[in-house]
N, C-alpha and C positions, 0 to 999 in steps of 0.2 A: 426459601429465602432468595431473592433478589439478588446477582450478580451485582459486582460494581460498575461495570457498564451501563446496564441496564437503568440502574439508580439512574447515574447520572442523564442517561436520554431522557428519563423523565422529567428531570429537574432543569435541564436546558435546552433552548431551540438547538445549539450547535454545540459542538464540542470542537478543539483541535485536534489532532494527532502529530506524527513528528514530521519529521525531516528525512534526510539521506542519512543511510549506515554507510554503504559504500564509500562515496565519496569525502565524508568526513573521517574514516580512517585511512583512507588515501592520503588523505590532507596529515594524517596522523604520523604515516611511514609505511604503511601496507604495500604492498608488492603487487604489482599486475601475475594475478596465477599463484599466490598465499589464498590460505582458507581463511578468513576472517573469525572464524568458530573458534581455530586453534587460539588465539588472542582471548578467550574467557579463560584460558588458563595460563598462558605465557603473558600476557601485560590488561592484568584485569584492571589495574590503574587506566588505561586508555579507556575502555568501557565502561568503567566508571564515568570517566571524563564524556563517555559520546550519550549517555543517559540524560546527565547532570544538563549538558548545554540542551537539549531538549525541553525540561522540563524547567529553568530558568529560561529560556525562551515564552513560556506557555503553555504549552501541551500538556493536557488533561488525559495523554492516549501515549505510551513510546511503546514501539518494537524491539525486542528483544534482537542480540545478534547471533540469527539461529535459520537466518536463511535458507543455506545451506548445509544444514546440520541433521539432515537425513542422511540414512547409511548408505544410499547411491552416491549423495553429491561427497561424504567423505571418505571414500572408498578412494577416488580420485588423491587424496593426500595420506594415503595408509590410515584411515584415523575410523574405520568402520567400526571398528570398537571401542570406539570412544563416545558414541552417541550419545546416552544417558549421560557421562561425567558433564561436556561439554555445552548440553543443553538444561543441565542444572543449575548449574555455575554461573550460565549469562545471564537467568532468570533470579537467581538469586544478588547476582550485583544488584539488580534492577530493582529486586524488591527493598532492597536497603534504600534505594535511590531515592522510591518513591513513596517508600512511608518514613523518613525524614524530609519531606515538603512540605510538611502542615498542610495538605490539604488531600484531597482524593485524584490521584494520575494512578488510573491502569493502565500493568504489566502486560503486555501483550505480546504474547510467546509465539515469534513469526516462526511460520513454515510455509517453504518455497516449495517452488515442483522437484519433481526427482530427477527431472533433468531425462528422462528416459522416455521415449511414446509407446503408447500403450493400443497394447491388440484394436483389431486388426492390422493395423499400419506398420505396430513397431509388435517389440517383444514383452512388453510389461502388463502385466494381467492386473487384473483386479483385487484379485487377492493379495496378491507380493504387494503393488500399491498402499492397500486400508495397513498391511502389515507395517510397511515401510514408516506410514503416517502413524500408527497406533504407537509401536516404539517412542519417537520423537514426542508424541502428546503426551503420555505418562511422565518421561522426561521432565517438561516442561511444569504440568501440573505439578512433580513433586518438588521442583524447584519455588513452586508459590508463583505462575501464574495468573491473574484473573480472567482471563479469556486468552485463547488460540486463534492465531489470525495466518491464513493461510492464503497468500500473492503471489501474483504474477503467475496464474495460470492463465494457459488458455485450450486445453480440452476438458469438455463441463464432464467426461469418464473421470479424469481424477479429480476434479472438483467433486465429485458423489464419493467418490474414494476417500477422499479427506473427512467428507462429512460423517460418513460410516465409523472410519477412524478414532474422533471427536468421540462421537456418540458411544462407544466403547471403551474409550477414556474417563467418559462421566464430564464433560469439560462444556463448556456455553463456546461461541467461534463464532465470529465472522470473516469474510473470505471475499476477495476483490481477482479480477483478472486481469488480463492488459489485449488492450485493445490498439492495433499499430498498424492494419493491413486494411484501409479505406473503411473503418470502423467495424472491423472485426478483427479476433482475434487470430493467434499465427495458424488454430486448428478450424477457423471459417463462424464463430459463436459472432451473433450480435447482439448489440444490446436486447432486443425483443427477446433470441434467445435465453439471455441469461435473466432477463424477470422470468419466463416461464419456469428456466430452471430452479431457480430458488423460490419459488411460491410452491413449485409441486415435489422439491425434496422433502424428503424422511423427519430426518435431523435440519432442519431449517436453523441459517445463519441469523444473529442477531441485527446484523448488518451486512451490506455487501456494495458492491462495486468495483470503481476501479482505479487500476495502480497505473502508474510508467505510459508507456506507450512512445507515442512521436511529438507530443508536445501537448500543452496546456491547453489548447484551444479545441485539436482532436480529441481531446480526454470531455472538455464541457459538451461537448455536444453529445458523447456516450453518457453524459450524466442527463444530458435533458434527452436521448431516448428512453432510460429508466424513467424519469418522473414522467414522464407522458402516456405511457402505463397503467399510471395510478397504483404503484405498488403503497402496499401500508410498512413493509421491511424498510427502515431508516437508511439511507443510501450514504456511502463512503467517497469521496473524491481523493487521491492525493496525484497530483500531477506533479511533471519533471518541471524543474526552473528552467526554461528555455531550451532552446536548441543546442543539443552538445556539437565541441570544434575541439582540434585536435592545436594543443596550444603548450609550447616548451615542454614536448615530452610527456603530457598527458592529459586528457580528456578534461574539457573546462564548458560548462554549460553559462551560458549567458544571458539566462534570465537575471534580471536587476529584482532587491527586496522589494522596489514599487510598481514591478509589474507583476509579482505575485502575490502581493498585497492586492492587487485590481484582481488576480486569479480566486483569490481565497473568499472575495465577496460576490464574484460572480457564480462561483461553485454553490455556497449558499445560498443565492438566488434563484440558481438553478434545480434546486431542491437538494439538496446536498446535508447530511446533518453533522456528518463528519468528515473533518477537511485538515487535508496535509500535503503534504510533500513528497514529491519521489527523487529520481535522482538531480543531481547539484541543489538541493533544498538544505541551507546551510541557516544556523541558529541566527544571524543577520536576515534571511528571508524567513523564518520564524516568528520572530517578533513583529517584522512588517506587515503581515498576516493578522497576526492576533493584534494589533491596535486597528488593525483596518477593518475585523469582524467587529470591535466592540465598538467602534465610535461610528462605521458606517451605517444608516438606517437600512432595514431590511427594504430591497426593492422590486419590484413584478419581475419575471421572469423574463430573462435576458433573450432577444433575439440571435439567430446564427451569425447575423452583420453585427450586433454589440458587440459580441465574443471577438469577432476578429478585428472590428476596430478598436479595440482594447489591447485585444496581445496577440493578436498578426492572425495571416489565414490560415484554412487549414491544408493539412498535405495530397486531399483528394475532395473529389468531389459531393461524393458519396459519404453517407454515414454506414451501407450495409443493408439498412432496411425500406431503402425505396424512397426515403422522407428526405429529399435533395435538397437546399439550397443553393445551387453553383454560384451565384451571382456572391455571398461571402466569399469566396475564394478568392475573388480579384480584389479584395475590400488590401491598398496600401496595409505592410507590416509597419508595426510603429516600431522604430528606431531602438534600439535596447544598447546599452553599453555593456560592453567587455567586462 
């Protein structure tokens, strides 16, 4: 039987996804260095609330807030034995959320990296890794999940680590990384990389691509390395609202709701089937997104000057894999308001 995922790829060219966790419980009262996990038990009312705007935004996709809810990243706030209660709990807000919507928005049960690198480099094996991930997945599964969505990697070791994980869980996943180092990721992956990786994994992701990074523009252009591929795996876009600035005490991204409204139809142009938001992506840039996907006509595939005459240049020259355009880079940033 068919995931609900999957249902829905069938049934639409695109789907949405969400927005920023971070940043909207920022906006909520979260602390620079609180665990955002401990909040599915201490103010589930908030999480309620960061679902809800989500999914009255449009999104047919929300993430769970579970980021960080592996026993490395909560180790860091005594809460290592908290994994199961913690990764239940947000999953289960989420499923109340989402099956009183009247309509079909999948649970999607994030899980981030462990924060830890992994052998040779670092100290984290493979095994302690799938471990790590395996925990957190049942978790989540028995919280009533519909898929596991694992971001903001960037060594494809624990990307396979996760997948194994997954796959021992009994769980469907898709899984995006971030790409911020002249289109590659912090451990050197580019996009070509990561189509070979996900075509010739085990446990193959439903979906895949990418999260975060250095901005909206560097992210289109890892997304039109994927489709240039020719992969058939339905590719993920969620990029940051704009360039973060450091504004009254704390981090404020300045992407406006109509320049990622122009983000969320070029991401689908760009082959994209699932499209969101990463950080400062707030339920006002949500909805500007989603009337931008349904009323814009689907368009040919955007060149690297569209991209950045649209929503500024990118941060390097390069994408990674040899396929340059430098001549976008000088393409005039358009003006974005505060």
């Amino acid at each position: 039987m068919a995931d609900a995922l999957t249902k829905l790829l069938q049934d639409h060219d695109w789907l949405m996804a969400d927005g920023a966790t971070g940043t909207t419980l920022f906006n909520m009262g979260l602390q620079s260095g609180d665990a955002p996990e401990l909040w599915n038990a201490d103010k589930p009312d908030n999480i309620r609330q960061l679902y809800q705007g989500a999914v009255d935004a449009g999104s047919d996709i929300f993430l769970t807030n579970t980021f960080g809810g592996n026993a490395s990243r909560l180790k860091l706030h005594n809460a290592q034995n908290r994994v199961g209660e913690l990764n239940r709990l947000a999953v289960e807000i989420g499923r109340d959320v989402a099956d009183a919507s009247g309509r079909t928005v999948v649970v999607a049960g994030s899980v981030g990296p462990t924060g830890e690198i992994m052998v040779p480099m670092g100290s984290l094996t493979h095994e302690i890794a799938v471990e790590m991930f395996h925990e957190q997945a049942v978790a989540l599964k028995e919280g009533g999940a519909d898929v596991l969505w694992v971001e903001t990697i960037s060594a494809p070791e624990e990307y396979k680590a996760a997948a194994e994980a997954f796959a021992l869980a009994g769980m469907p996943w898709c899984g995006t990384m971030s790409f911020d180092t002249s289109g590659r990721t912090m451990m050197g992956t580019t996009s070509a990389d990561m189509v070979k990786l996900v075509d010739g994994i085990e446990n193959a992701p439903l979906a895949f691509g990418a999260n975060c990074g250095v901005g909206a523009p560097d992210l289109l252009r890892t997304i039109l390395g994927f489709a240039a591929h020719g992969t058939e795996t339905p590719i993920i876009s969620k990029g940051n609202a704009g360039i973060p600035k450091f504004h009254d005490g704390h981090i404020h991204y300045d992407g406006t709701p109509e320049l990622m409204a122009d983000y969320a139809v070029l991401a689908r142009d760009s082959g994209a089937r699932i499209i969101g938001g990463c950080c400062g992506t707030t339920t006002d840039h949500l909805k500007a997104m989603r009337e931008a996907l349904e009323s814009r006509p689907t368009g040919g595939r955007p060149t690297l000057d569209d991209i950045a005459q649209k929503l500024g240049g990118f941060s390097s020259s390069t994408d990674g894999t040899g396929d340059n355009e430098p001549q976008a880079r000088k393409t005039k940033r358009r003006s974005r308001a505060e």
